[in-house]
C-alpha positions in Angstrom: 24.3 -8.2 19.2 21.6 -6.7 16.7 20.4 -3.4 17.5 16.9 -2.2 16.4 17.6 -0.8 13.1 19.3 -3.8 12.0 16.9 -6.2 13.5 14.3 -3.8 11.9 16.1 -3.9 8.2 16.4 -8.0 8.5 12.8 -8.4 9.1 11.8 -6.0 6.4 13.9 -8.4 4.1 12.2 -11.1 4.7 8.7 -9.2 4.3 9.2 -8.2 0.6 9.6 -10.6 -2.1 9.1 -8.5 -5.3 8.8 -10.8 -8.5 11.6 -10.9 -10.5 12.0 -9.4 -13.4 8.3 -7.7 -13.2 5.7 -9.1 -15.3 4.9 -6.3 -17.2 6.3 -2.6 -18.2 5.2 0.8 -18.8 5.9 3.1 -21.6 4.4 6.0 -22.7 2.1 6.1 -26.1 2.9 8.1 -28.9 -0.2 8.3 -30.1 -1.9 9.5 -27.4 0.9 10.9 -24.6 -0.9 8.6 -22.3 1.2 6.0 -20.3 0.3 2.3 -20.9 1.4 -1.4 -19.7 2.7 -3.8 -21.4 2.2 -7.3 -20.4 -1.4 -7.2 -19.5 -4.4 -6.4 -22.1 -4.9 -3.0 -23.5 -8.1 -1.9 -21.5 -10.3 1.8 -22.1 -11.5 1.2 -18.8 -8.0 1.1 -16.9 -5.6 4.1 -16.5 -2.1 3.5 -16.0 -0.6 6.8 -13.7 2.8 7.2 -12.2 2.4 8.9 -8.9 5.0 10.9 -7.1 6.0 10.1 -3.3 7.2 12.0 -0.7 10.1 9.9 -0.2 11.4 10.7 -4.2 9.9 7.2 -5.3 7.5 6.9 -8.6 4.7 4.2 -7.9 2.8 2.5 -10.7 -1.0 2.0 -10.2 -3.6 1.0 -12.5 -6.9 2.8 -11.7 -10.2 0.8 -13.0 -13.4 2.8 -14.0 -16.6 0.8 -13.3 -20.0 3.2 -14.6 -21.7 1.6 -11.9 -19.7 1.9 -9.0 -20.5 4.0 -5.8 -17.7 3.1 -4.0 -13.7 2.9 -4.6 -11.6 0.2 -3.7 -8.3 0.9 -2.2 -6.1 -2.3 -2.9 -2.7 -2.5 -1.1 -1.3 -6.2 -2.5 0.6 -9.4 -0.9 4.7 -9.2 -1.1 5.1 -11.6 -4.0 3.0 -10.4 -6.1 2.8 -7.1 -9.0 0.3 -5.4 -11.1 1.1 -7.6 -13.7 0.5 -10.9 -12.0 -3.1 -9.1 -10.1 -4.6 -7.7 -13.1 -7.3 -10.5 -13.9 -8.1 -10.3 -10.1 -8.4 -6.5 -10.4 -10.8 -6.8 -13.5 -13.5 -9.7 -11.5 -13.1 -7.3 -8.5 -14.5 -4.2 -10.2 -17.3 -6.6 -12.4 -18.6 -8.3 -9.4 -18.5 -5.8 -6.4 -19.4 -3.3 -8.8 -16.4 -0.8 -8.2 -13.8 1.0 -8.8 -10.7 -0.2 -8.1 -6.8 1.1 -7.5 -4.4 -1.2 -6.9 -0.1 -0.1 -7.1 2.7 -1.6 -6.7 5.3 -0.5 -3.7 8.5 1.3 -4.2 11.2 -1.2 -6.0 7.8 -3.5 -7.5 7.0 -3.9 -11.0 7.8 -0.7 -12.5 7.6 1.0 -9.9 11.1 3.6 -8.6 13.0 2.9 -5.2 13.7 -0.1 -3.0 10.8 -2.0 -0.7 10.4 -0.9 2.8 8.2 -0.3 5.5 8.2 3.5 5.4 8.4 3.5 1.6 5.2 1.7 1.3 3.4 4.0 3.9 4.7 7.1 1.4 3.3 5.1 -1.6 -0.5 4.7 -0.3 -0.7 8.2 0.8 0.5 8.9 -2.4 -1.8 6.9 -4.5 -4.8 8.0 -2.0 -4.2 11.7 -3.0 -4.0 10.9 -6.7 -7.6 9.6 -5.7 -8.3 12.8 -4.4 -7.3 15.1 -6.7 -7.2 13.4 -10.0 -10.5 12.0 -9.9 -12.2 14.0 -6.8 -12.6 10.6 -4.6 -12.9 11.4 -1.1 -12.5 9.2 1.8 -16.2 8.7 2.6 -16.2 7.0 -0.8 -13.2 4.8 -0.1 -13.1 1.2 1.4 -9.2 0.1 2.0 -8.0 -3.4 1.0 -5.2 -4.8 2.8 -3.5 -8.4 2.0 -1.4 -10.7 4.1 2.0 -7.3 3.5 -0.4 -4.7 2.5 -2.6 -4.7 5.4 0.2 -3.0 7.1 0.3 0.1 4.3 -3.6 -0.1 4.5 -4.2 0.1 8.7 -1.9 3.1 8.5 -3.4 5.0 5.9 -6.9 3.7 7.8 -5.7 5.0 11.0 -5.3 8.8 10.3 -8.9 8.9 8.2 -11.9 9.0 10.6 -14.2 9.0 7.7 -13.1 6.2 5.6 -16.7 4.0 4.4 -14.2 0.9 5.2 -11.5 -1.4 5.6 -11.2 -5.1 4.4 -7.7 -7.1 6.0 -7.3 -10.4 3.9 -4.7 -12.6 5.0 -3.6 -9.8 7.6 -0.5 -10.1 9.7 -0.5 -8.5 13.2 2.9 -7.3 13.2 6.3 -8.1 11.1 7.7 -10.3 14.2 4.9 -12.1 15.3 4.7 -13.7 11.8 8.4 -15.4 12.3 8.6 -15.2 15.9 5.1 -16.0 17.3 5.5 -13.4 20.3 2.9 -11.9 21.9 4.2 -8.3 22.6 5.2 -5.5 20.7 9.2 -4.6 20.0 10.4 -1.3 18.8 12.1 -2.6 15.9 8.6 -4.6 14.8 7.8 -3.5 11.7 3.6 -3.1 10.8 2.4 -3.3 14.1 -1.2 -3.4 12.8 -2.2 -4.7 16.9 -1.7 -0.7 18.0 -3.0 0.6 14.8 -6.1 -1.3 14.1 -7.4 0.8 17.5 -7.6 4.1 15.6 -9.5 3.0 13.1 -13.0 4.4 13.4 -14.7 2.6 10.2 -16.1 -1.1 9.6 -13.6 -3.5 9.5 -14.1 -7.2 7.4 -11.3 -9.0 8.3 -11.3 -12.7 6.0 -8.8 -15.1 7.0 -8.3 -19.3 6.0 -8.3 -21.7 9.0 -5.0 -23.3 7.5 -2.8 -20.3 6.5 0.7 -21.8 6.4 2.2 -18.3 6.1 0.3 -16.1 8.3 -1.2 -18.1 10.9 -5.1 -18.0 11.4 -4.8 -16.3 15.3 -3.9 -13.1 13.3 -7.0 -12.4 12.0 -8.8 -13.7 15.0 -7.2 -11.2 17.3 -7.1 -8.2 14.7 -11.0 -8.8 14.7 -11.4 -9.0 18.4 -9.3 -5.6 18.2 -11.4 -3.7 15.7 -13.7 -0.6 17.1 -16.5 -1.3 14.6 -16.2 -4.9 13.6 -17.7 -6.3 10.6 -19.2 -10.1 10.2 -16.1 -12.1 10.1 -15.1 -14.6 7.3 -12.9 -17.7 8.6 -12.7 -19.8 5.3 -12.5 -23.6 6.5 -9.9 -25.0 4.6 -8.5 -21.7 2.7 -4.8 -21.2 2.5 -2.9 -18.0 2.6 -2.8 -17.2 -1.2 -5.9 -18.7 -2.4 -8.9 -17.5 -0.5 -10.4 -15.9 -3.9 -11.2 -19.1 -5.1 -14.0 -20.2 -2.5 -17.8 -19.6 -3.7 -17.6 -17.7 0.1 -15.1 -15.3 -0.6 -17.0 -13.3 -3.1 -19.9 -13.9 -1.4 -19.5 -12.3 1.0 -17.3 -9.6 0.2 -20.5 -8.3 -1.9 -22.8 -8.3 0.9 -19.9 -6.4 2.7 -19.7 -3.6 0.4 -23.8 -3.5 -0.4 -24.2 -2.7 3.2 -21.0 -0.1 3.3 -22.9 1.9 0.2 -25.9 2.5 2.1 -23.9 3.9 4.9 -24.5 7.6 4.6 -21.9 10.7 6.2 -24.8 11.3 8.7 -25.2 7.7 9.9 -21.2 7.5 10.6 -20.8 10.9 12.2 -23.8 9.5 14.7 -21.9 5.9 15.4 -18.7 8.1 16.4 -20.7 10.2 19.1 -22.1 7.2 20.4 -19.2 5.2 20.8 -17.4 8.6 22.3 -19.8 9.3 25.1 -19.2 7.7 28.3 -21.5 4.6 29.6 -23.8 5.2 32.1 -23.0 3.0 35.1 -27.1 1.3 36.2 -27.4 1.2 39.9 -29.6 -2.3 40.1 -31.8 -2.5 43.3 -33.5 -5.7 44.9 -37.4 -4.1 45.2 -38.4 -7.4 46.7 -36.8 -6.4 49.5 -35.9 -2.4 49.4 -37.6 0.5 49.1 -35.9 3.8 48.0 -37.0 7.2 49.5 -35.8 10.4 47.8 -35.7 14.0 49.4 -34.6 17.1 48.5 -31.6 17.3 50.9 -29.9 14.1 50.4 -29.5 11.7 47.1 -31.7 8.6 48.3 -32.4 6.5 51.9 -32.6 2.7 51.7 -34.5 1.0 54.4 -35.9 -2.4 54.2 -39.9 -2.9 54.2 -41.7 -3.3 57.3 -41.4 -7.1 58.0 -45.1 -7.2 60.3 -48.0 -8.0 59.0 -50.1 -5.1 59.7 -47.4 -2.2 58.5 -47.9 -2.1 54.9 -47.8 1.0 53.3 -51.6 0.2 51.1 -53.2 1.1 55.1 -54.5 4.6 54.7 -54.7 4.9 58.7 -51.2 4.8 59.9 -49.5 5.2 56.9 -45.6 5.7 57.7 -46.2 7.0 61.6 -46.5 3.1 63.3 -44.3 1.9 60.5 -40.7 4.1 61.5 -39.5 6.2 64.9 -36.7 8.0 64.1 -33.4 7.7 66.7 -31.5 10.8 67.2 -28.6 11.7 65.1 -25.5 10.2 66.3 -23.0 12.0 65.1 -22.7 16.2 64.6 -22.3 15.7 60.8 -26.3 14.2 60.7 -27.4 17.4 61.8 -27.2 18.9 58.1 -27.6 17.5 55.0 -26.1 20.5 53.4 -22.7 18.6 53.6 -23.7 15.2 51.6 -25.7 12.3 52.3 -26.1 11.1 55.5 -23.8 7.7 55.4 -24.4 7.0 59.5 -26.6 3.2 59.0 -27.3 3.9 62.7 -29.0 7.2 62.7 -32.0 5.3 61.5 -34.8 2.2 63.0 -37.5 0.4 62.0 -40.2 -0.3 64.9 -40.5 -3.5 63.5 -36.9 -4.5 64.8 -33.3 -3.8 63.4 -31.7 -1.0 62.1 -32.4 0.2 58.4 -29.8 -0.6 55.9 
């Protein structure tokens, strides 16, 4: 029998698929001492960096300027797939959400140090994030997280321990590791990306796009990942769309672009008052039929329900009698009544209407 960790370690080898050999290399330039890639057009706007992990691994990422961005996406890619093969994605991204973009490839992809795996790739986004942080002064308010199919695991966890992130996208998002091969609807210990706990924590809009007739990842994932979400965004379900070619519906782009238009005019201010709200506790409405009831409030005691006066001639417009003809008080029951310091008197007997049965 398999125990967890193996279980664990055969799952993770059917999550990563790294293309083989890597589509494009990274050298350093003499000219300069800056690093570049090979394999993909030399570009002024894109800075190749080799960021350090806390698991010993050196990740590759390309970081793309954009002069009119306000926001920075955060792109965590599929498991087939390297900078190489992403780079003329990458470069429409930036142009027509008017960003800037880093995108990296895990531990044992492309050029990048180290073997795939599910921790390794959690150590290589919170790598890459810092790098945003402290090589080009990015903070999370300015960040919106981009997660497909594989790297929406990477991307809920990073997404889960910022509470001021501007946003998260989930393309093509898996719910777990297991659920994917297994179709199961709770959680092992061994799963691996169990984005169903983590999604939870995530205090930030979430855009979740999925197509109706993924092959791969079916299309209940990123049905049930929405329903999950704290602060849901305007779901895209693309009719039709695949699991690998989603960017190539009119839609796609579409709507992306009205996603991140609305995420830049989200301010600090406006996101710190949606956490408050959501944090405080409902207030429970106590609905009362006032055809029928009338509520009395005293000093003494919360509130006194008693029906209204059924005859004709008690009505409580009549200056003459006012509430005297209308009630006669019975006398208290039981030794509690006596006091109201105690609570509310709960006795449905200690009370009656002249006009015939017992006030309730």
């Amino acid at each position: 029998m398999l125990s967890g960790c193996s279980v664990s370690s055969l799952a993770a080898r059917f999550a990563f698929f790294p293309p083989e050999p890597a589509t494009y290399a990274v050298r350093k330039d003499e000219a300069t001492g800056r690093l570049i890639a090979s394999g993909v057009p030399r570009d002024n706007a894109m800075d190749v960096l080799l960021v350090d992990t806390r698991r010993g691994n050196k990740v590759v990422a390309f970081y793309f300027r954009n002069p009119c961005a306000r926001l920075t996406l955060l792109y965590s890619h599929g498991n087939a797939a390297d900078l190489g093969q992403l780079y003329d994605l990458f470069v429409q991204l930036k142009v027509n959400l008017k960003v800037n973009l880093m995108g990296y490839d895990y531990s044992g992809y492309g050029a990048s140090s180290g073997k795939p795996s599910e921790e390794n790739t959690y150590a290589d986004i919170e790598a890459v994030y810092q790098c945003l942080e402290t090589e080009y002064g990015i903070s999370q308010e300015d960040i919106i997280l981009y997660g497909q199919s594989v790297g929406s695991g990477p991307t809920l966890h990073l997404a889960s321990r910022l509470p001021r992130l501007r946003g998260v996208v989930l393309h093509s998002a898996i719910l777990s590791g297991l659920r994917v091969v297994c179709h199961v609807n709770f959680t092992f210990c061994f799963d691996i990306y169990k984005n169903v706990k983590k999604i939870r924590k995530v205090k930030c809009p979430v855009l979740v796009i999925h197509g109706t007739d993924d092959d791969v990842v079916n299309w209940s994932h990123g049905k049930e990942l929405w329903k999950l979400a704290r602060e849901p965004y305007d779901p895209l379900w693309i009719k039709g769309g695949g699991h690998c070619n989603l960017e190539l519906y009119p839609d796609f782009i579409r709507h992306l672009t009205r996603f991140i238009r609305e995420m830049e005019t989200i301010t600090t201010k406006m996101r710190l008052k949606k956490i408050r709200q959501s944090l405080q506790p409902t207030k429970r409405v106590h609905r009362v039929n006032t055809a029928t009831t009338t509520t009395f409030t005293t000093n003494c005691c919360c509130r006194i329900r008693v029906r209204k006066p059924s005859c004709p001639s008690c009505n409580f417009s009549c200056s003459c009698c006012g509430l005297k003809n209308c009630f006669k008080f019975r006398l208290f029951r039981c030794p509690t009544c006596l006091s109201c310091s105690g609570g509310c008197c709960c006795c449905r007997s200690c009370f009656k209407c002249c006009c015939g049965g017992d006030a309730r």
